[in-house]
N, C-alpha and C positions, 0 to 999 in steps of 0.2 A: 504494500500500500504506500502510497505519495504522500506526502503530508504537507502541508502548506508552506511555501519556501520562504528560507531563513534570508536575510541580511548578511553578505559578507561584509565582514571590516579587519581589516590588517593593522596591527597594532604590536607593539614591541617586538617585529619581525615575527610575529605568530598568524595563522589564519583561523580568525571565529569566526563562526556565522551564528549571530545573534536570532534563534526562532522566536517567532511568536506565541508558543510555549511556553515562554521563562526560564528558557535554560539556553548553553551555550553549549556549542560543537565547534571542540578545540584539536583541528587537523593534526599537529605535527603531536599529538598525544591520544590522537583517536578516542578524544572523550568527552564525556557529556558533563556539564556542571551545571547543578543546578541547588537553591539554598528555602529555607523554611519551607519545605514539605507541609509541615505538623500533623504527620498523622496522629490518629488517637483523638483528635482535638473532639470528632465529631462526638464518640463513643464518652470523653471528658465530659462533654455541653450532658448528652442523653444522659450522663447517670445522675446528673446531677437535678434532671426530670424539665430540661430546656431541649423541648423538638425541633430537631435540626433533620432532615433527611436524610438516611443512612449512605445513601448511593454516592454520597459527595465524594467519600473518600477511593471508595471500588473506582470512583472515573480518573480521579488521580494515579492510580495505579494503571491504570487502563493507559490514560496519557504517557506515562513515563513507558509503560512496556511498547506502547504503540513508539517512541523517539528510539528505544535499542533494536526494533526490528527494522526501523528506517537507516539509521547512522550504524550501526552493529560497532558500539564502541569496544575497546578495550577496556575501559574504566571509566566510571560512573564516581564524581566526587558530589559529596555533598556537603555546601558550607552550612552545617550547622541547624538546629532544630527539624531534625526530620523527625521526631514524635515530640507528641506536645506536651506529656506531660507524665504520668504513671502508669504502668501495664494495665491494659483495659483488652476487652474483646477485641476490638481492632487490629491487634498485635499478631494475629492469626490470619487477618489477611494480608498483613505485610509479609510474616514467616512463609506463606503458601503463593506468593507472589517473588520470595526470594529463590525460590525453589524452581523458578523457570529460567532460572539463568544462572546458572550452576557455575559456569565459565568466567562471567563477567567476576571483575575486582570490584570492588565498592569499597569508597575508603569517605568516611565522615569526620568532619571538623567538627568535635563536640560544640553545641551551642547553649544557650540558660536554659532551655527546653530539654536539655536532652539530659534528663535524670535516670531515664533505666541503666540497671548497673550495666559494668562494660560487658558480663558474662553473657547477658542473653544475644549482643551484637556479637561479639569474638564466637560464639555458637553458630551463629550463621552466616563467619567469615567478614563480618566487616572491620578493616581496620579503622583503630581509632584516631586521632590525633587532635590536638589541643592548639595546635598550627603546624603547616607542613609548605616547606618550598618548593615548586617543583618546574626547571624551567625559568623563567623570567619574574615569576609569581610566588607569592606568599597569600597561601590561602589563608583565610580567618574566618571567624563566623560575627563579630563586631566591628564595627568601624574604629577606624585609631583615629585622633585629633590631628590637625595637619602638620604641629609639630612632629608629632612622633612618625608619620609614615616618611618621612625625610631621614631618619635615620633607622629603616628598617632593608632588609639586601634585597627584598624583592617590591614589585609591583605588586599592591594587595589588591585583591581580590574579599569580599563578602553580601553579606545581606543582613539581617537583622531588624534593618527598619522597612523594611515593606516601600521602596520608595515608589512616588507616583510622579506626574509631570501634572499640572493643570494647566488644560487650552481655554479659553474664553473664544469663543465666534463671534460673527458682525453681528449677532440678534444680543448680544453679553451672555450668552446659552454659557456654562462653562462642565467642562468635563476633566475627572483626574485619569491619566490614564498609568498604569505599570508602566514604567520605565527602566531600560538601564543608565545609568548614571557612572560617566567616566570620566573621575579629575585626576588633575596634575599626577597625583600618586596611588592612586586609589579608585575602583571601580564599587560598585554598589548596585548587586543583582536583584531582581525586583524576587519576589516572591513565587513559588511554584503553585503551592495547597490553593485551593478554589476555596477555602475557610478560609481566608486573611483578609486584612483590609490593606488601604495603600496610605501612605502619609507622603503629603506633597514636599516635594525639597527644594531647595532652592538651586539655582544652575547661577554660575561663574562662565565670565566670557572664555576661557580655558576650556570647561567641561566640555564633550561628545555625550550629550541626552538623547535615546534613541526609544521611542513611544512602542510602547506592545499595543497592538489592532486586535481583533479576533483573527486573521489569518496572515499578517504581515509585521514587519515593524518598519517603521521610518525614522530617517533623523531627521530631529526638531532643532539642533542646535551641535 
């Protein structure tokens, strides 16, 4: 199956192609990145006896397996909160979704979310890490201050805050949309999970802000 085509962008002598998905397909490492999952979230809201519809999470899963039988990475990272919170039923469709891809690496940049002990992840092969460089990049699951990514070895890579871009139209209609967000040192991946919200950010005449559509992305700046 085809899936709606991504955005090239060339950038620190790497080839991404930014989808519209909310993830990134990073050629010279044949891998997929993408950050805040939060599974579990849905299964978190239900116990708590706030009705949210269970299927949220199955599509997400559906999405992500639908991007490795497109791209057929080698490794699949993720910055960080890919469950959102404590083992809940959910955890079963992750384990039985992990189990179709037996091949792939999967390696997580622990994030605040991500509380299950390391054993049940290292159970199903995912490696952990707390930060990890790989290439030109310095994965993380938070944003650093602009002091500090200045003296760090890599171009960080994260997510965390859900960023969004807001457009205003000629009617003052205004919409936020997902965005990627790429400054001076520092990129900031929009959000994967279909549970999240977006928080607008601000753009600097430096930054590359590149707007997620439902089937394309474009740069806005």
């Amino acid at each position: 199956m085809t899936m709606s085509a991504g955005t090239p962008f060339q950038f620190l002598d790497q080839d991404l192609l930014l989808l519209p998905q909310k993830a990134i397909y990073w050629a010279q490492e044949n891998a997929l990145i993408i950050t805040d999952v939060h599974f579990g979230k849905v299964g978190h809201f239900r116990k708590a006896g706030i009705a949210i519809p269970r299927n949220m999470e199955q599509d997400d899963l559906a999405m992500l397996s639908d991007l490795i039988h497109e791209h057929r990475p080698d490794k699949l990272f993720f910055l960080g909160d890919l469950f959102h919170s404590d083992m809940n039923n959910d955890w079963d469709w992750f384990v039985l979704w992990r189990s179709q891809f037996p091949k792939l690496e999967i390696i997580l940049i622990k994030g605040n979310h991500d509380i299950i002990s390391d054993k049940h992840y290292t159970a199903l092969r995912v490696i952990l890490h707390k930060r990890l460089v790989v290439g030109p990049f310095l994965m993380l699951h938070h944003p650093l201050p602009d002091p500090e990514t200045k003296e760090e070895d890599g171009y960080v890579l994260c997510g965390h805050i859900h960023p969004g871009i807001s457009l205003v139209g000629r009617g003052r209609q205004r919409v936020t949309l997902p965005c990627f967000a790429f400054g001076k040192h520092q990129a900031i991946l929009p959000s994967f999970g279909k549970f999240t919200g977006k928080v607008a950010i601000l753009s600097r005449k430096a930054d590359r802000i590149f707007g997620v559509l439902a089937d394309k992305v474009i740069a806005i700046s």
